[in-house]
C-alpha positions in Angstrom: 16.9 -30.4 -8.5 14.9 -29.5 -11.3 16.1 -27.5 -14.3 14.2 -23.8 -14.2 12.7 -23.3 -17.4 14.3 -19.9 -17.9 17.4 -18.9 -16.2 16.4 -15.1 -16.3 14.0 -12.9 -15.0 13.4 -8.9 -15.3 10.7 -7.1 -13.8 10.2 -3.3 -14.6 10.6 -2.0 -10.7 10.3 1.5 -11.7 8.8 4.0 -14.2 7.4 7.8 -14.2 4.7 6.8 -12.3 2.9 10.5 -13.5 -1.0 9.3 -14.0 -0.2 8.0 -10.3 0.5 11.4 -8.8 4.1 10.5 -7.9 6.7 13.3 -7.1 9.8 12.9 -9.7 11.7 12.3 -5.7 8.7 10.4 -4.4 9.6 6.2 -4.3 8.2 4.4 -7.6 4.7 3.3 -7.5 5.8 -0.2 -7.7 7.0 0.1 -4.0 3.0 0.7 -3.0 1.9 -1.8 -0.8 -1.0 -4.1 -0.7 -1.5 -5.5 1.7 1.5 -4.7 3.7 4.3 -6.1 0.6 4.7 -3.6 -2.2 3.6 -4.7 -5.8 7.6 -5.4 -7.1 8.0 -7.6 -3.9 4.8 -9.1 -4.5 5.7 -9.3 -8.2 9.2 -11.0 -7.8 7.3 -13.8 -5.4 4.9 -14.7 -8.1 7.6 -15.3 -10.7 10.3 -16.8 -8.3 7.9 -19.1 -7.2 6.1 -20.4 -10.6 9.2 -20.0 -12.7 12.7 -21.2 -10.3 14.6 -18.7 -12.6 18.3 -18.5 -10.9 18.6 -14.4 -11.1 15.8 -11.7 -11.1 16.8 -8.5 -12.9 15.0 -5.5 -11.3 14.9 -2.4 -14.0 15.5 0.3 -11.9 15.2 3.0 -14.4 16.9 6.3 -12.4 16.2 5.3 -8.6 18.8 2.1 -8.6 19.3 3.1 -4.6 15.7 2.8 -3.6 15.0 -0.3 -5.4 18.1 -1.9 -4.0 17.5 -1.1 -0.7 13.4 -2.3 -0.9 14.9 -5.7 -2.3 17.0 -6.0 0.3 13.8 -6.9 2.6 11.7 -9.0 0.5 11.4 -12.6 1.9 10.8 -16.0 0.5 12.4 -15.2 -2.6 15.1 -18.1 -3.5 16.3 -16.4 -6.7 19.2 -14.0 -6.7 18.4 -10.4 -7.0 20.3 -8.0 -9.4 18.9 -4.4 -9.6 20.2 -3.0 -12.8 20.0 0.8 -14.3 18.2 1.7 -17.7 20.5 4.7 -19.4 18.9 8.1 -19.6 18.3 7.1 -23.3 16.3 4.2 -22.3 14.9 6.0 -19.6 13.7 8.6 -21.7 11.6 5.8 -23.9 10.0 4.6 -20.6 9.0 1.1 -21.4 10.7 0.5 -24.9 13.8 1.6 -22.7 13.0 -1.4 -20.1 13.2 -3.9 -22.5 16.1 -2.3 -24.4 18.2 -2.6 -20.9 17.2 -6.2 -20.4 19.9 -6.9 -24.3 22.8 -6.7 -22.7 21.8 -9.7 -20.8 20.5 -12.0 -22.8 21.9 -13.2 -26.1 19.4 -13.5 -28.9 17.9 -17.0 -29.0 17.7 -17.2 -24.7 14.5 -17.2 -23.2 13.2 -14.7 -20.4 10.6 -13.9 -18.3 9.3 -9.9 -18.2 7.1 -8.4 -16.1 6.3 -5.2 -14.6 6.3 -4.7 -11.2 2.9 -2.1 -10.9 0.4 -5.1 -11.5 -1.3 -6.7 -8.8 -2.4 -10.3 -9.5 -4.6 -12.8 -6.9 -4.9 -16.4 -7.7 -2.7 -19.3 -8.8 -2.3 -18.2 -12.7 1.7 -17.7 -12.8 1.4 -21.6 -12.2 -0.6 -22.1 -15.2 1.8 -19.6 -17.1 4.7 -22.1 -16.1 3.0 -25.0 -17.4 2.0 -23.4 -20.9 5.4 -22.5 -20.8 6.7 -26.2 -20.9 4.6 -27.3 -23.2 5.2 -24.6 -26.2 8.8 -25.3 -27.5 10.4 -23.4 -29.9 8.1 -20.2 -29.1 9.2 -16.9 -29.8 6.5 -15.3 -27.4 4.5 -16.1 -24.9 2.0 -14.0 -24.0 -0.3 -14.0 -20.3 -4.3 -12.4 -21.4 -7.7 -11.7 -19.9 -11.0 -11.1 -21.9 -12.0 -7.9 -22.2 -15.0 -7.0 -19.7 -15.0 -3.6 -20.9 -13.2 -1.5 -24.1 -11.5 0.6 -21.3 -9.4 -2.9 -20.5 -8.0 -2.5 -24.5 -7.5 1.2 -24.1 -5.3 0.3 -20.8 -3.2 -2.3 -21.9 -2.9 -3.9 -25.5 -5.5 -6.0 -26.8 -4.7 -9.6 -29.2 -6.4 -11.5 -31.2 -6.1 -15.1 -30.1 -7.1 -17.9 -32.2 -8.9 -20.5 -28.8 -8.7 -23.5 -31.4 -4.9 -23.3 -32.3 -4.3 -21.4 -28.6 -2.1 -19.2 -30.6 -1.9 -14.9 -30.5 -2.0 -13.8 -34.2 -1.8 -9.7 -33.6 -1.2 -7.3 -30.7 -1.9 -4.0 -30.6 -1.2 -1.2 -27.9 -3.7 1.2 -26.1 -6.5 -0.3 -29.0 -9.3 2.0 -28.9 -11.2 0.9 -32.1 -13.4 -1.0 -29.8 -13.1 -4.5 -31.8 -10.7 -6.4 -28.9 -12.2 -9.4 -27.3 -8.6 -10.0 -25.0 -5.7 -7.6 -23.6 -2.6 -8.7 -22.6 -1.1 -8.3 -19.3 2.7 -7.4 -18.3 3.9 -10.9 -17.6 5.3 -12.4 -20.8 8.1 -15.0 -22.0 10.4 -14.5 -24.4 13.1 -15.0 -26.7 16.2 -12.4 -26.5 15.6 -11.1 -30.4 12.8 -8.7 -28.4 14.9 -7.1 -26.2 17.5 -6.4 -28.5 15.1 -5.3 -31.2 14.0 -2.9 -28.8 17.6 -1.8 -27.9 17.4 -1.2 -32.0 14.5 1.1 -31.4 15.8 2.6 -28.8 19.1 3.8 -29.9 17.5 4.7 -33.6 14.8 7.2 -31.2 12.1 5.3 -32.7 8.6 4.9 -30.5 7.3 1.2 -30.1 5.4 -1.0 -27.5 7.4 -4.0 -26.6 4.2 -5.8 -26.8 3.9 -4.8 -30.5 7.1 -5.1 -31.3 6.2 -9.5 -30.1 4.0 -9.3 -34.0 7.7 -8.9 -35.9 9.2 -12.3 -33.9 9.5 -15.0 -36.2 7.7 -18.9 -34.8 4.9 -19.3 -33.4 3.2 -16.9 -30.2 1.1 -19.1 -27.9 -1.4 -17.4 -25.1 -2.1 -17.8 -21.6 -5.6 -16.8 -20.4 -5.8 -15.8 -16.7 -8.7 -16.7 -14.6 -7.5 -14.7 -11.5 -8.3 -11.1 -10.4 -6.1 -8.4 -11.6 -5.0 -5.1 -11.7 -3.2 -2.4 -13.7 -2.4 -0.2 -11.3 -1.7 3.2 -12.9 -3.5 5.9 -11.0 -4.5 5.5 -6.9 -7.9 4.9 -7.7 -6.5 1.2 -9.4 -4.4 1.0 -6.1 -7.9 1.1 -4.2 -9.3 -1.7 -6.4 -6.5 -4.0 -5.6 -6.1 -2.9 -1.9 -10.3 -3.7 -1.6 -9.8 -7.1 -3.8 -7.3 -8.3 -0.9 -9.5 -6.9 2.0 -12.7 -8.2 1.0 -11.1 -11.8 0.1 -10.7 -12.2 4.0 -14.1 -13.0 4.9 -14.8 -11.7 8.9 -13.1 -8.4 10.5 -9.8 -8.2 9.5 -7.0 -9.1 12.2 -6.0 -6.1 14.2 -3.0 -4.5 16.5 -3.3 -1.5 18.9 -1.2 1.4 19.8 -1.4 2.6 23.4 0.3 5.4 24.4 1.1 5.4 28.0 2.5 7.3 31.1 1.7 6.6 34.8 -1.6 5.1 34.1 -0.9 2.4 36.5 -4.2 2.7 37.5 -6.5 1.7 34.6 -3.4 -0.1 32.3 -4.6 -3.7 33.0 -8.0 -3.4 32.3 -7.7 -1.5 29.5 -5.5 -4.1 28.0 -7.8 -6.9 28.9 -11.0 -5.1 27.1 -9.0 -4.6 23.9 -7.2 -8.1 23.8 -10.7 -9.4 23.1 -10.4 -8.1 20.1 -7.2 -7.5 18.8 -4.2 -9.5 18.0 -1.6 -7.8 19.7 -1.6 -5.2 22.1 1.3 -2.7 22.1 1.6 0.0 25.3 4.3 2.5 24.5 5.5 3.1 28.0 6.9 6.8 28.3 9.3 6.0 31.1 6.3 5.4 33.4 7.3 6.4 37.1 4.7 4.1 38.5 3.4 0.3 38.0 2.1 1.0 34.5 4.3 -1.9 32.3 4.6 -4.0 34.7 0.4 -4.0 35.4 0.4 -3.8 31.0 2.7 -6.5 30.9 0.7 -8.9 33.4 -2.4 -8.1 31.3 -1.0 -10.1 27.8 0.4 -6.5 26.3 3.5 -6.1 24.6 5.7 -3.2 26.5 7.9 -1.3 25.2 9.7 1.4 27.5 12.1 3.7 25.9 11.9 7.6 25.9 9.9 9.0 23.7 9.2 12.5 22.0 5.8 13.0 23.6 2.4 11.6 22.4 2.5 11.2 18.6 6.1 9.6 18.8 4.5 7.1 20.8 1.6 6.5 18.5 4.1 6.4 15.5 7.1 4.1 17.2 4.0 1.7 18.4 2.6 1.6 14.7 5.6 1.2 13.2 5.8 -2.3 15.2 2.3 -3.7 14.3 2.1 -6.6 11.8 -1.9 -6.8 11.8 -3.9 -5.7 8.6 -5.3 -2.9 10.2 -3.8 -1.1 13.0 -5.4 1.0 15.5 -4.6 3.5 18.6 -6.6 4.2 21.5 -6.0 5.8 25.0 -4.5 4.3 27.8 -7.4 5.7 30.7 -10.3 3.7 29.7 -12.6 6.6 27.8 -12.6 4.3 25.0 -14.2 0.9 24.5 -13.1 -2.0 22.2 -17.0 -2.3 21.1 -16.5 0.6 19.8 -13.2 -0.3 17.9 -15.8 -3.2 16.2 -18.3 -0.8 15.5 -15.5 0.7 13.2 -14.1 -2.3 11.1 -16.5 -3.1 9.0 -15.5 0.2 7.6 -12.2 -0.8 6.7 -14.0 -2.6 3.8 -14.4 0.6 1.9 -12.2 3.2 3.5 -8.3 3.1 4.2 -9.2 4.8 7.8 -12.0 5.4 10.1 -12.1 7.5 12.9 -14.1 7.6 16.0 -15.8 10.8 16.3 -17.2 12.1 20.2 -19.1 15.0 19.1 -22.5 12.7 19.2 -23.8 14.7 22.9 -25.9 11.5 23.6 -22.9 9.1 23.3 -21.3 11.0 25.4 -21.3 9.4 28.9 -21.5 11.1 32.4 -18.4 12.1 33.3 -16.6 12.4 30.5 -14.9 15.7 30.1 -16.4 16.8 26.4 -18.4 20.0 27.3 -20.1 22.2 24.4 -17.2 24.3 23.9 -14.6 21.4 23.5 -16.9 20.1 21.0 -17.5 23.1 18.9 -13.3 23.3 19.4 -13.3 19.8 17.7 -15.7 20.9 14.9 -13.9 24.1 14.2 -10.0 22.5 13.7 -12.2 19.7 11.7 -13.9 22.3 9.3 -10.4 24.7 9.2 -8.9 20.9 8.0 -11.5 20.8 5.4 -11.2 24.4 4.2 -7.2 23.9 3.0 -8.1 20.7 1.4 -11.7 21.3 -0.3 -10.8 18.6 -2.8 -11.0 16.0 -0.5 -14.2 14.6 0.3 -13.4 13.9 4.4 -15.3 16.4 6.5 -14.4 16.1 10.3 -15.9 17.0 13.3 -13.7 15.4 16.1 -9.9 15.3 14.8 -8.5 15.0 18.5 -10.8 12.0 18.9 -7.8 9.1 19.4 -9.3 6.0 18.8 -9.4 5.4 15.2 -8.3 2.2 12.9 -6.5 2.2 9.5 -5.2 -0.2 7.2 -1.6 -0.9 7.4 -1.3 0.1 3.9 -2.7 3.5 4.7 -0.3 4.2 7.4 3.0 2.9 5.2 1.8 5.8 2.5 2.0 8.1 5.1 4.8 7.1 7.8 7.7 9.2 6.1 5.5 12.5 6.1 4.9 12.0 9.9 6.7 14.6 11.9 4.5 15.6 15.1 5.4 14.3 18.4 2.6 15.4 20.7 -0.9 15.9 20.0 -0.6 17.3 17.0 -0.1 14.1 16.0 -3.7 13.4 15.9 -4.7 16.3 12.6 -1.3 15.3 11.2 -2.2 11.7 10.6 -6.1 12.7 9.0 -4.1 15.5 6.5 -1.2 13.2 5.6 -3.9 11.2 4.6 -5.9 13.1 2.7 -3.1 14.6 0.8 -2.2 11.3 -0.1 -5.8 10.7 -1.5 -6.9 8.1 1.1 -10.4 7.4 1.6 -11.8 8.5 5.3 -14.8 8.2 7.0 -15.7 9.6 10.4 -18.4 7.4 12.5 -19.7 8.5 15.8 -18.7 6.1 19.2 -19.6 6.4 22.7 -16.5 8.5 25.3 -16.7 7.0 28.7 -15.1 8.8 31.7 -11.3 8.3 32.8 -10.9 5.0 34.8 -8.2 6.8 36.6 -5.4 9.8 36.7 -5.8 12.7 35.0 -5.4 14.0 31.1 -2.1 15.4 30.0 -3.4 16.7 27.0 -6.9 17.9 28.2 -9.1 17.3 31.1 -9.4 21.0 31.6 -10.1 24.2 29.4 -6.2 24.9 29.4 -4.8 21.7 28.6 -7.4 21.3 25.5 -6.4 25.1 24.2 -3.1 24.5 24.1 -3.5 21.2 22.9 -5.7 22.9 19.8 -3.2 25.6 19.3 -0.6 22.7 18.4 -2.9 21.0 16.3 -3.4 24.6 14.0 -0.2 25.5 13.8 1.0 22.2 12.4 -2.0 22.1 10.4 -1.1 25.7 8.8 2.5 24.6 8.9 2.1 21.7 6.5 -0.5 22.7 4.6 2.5 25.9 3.3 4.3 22.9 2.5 1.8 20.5 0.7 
């Protein structure tokens, strides 16, 4: 087996997080997923796999507990994992006090890997890091850089000057705004130990320093790395958006896609629901209610995946079903045939630009014969929709059909929002469009065609009475969380 180049590994798995809107009890932002794996899992792949190093350090700064038990679940990772805690000194001197907690576990002349766990990085440059790595002995630093596209990149990060003749880094300076940087330096670096325990100096004195800066007093030579790949800082949920579209739009074609169907006694339409939708999603998932009639076994026969269990009402469904998707996008529907998987690939594309999209039936002409959606269900639909966009006027979303079911989000969207997801019947439907929009995810509404019920009868609406209690739930949850937003 061959020797790993460096033995250790720490990746920053928490900070403050405040430019990224977090709660001081909200997870750190380096548990935001991309594509489904948070940016520390994503993180601690990169490195395990370019680099071998036996043990990965995770710096926990003051939420140990959640880091631990998000590591526990990352895959593919061969190294060990240690999550360790930065003192409430350290913590206190945010990134100064990462580095100052990584001393105790190096000595002075060992080498290291660091890197912080909020970056997100596409392409195959931590290989080409390792290789750099091998062939500069005796470094003190080595440091991973991009050219600047814009001054804003130096403002971000720090900026170098590197010398492409000698491939050597000369000077490094943090946040530089004076405009003159041609490179900035990213958060993966290598090492020798005399950083971190120069910054456990700084530390403990209450001085103020950038690691980065800190590289210009190592003694020996600091060679560069330029990366070719696309990345991302990701400081504030607009950058999470960048790097959540960079995936997206790298997988050419609609993206792969599960769907939620709630279900109970709908033995009569089941099957050929599932048959129109398994041409075009991946999986199919029927959240059977304790059906009294024919319906999972007619679901099953059809190529669905059942699951029968009792469940809280409607939205539990929809939330137990999503929970079980693996699909980039995931999407819910109804069980009775008033929706069409045409329309689910009318609404796709969207997922290019938006986190959600849903289907709105307030379009009178896409409305087919039959369908129960008279005027003054409509102009109910409109009126929760515009009382949604009154208590959050910030948010650019305007609605006109929230109790329209069939709609399609990423599965990143709906792992922002799972935890804050409390309604169990239709209620469900407004909970999932304001959980998004106070988590500042982008939605768009775009109108589909609403086909009459294959069979059975609406639980939820079908008649004026069923559709006012239905919209009574819908505004008192909506009044009820909007108190406590």
């Amino acid at each position: 087996m061959t020797e790993p180049m460096v033995r250790k590994a720490f990746v920053m798995a928490s900070g403050k997080g405040s430019r990224f809107g977090k709660k001081p009890s909200a997870p750190p932002k380096t548990l935001s997923t991309v594509g489904g794996v948070s940016l520390l899992e994503r993180n601690v792949r990169l490195i395990d796999q370019a680099f071998r190093p036996e043990i990965v350090y995770l710096v926990a700064g003051g939420v140990p507990e959640i880091v631990r038990r998000a590591a526990r679940s990352f895959s593919s990772v061969q190294a060990k994992m240690i999550v360790i805690e930065a003192t409430p000194q350290e913590r206190q001197a945010g990134l100064l006090g990462g580095f100052s907690a990584i001393a105790k576990y190096v000595q002075p002349d060992e080498a290291f890997i660091a890197a912080l766990g909020d970056e997100y990085y596409e392409g195959r440059d931590h290989k080409a890091f390792a290789q750099a790595l091998a062939e500069h002995n005796g470094f003190s630093a080595l440091c991973a850089f991009k050219p600047c596209q814009t001054q804003k990149d130096c403002k971000r990060n720090y900026s170098l000057v590197y010398d492409e003749s000698t491939r050597r880094v000369s000077s490094i300076r943090e946040k530089d705004g004076s405009g003159q940087g041609r490179f900035f330096g990213l958060g993966l670096a290598a090492a020798k130990g005399e950083l971190a325990h120069l910054c456990r100096d700084y530390c403990e004195r209450g001085a103020k320093a950038s690691p980065y800066e800190l590289i210009n007093a190592l003694p020996g030579p600091i060679p560069g790395c330029q990366f070719a790949g696309d990345y991302v800082n990701v400081n504030t949920t607009e950058d999470l958006w960048t790097a959540r579209d960079l995936l997206w739009r790298k997988n050419k074609g609609l993206p792969d896609v599960d769907v939620v169907i709630p279900a109970l006694n709908e033995e009569q339409c089941i099957e050929q629901v599932v048959l129109d939708f398994k041409r075009v999603c991946k999986q199919v998932i029927v959240m059977d209610n304790m059906s009294e009639d024919l319906t999972a076994e007619k679901a099953r026969k059809a190529g669905a995946l059942v699951v029968t269990r009792p469940m809280g009402g409607y939205g539990d469904a929809i939330k137990q079903g999503l929970e079980l998707c693996t699909a980039q996008a995931v999407a819910v529907t109804e069980a009775d045939g008033s929706f069409k998987s045409s329309d689910l690939e009318k609404l796709l594309p969207c997922l290019a630009f938006h986190d959600a999209v849903f289907g709105s039936r307030t379009s009178e002409r896409l409305v087919q014969p039959g369908a129960f959606m008279p005027y003054l269900v409509r102009m109910a639909n409109r009126t929760v929709g515009l009382f949604l966009s009154l208590l959050w006027p910030w948010h650019p979303a305007k609605f006109t059909d929230v109790g329209c079911s069939l709609r399609v989000m990423r599965q990143d969207a709906f792992l922002d929002i799972s935890s804050s997801l409390i309604g169990q019947g239709p209620e469900f439907a407004p909970e999932v469009a304001l959980e998004l929009m106070a988590h500042g995810l982008r939605i768009v509404e775009v109108p589909i065609s609403y086909h009459p019920r294959l069979g059975g009868g609406s639980k939820l609406s079908g008649n004026y009475k069923n559709s006012a209690r239905t919209a009574s739930r819908m505004l008192r949850l909506i009044v009820t969380k909007r108190i406590h937003k």
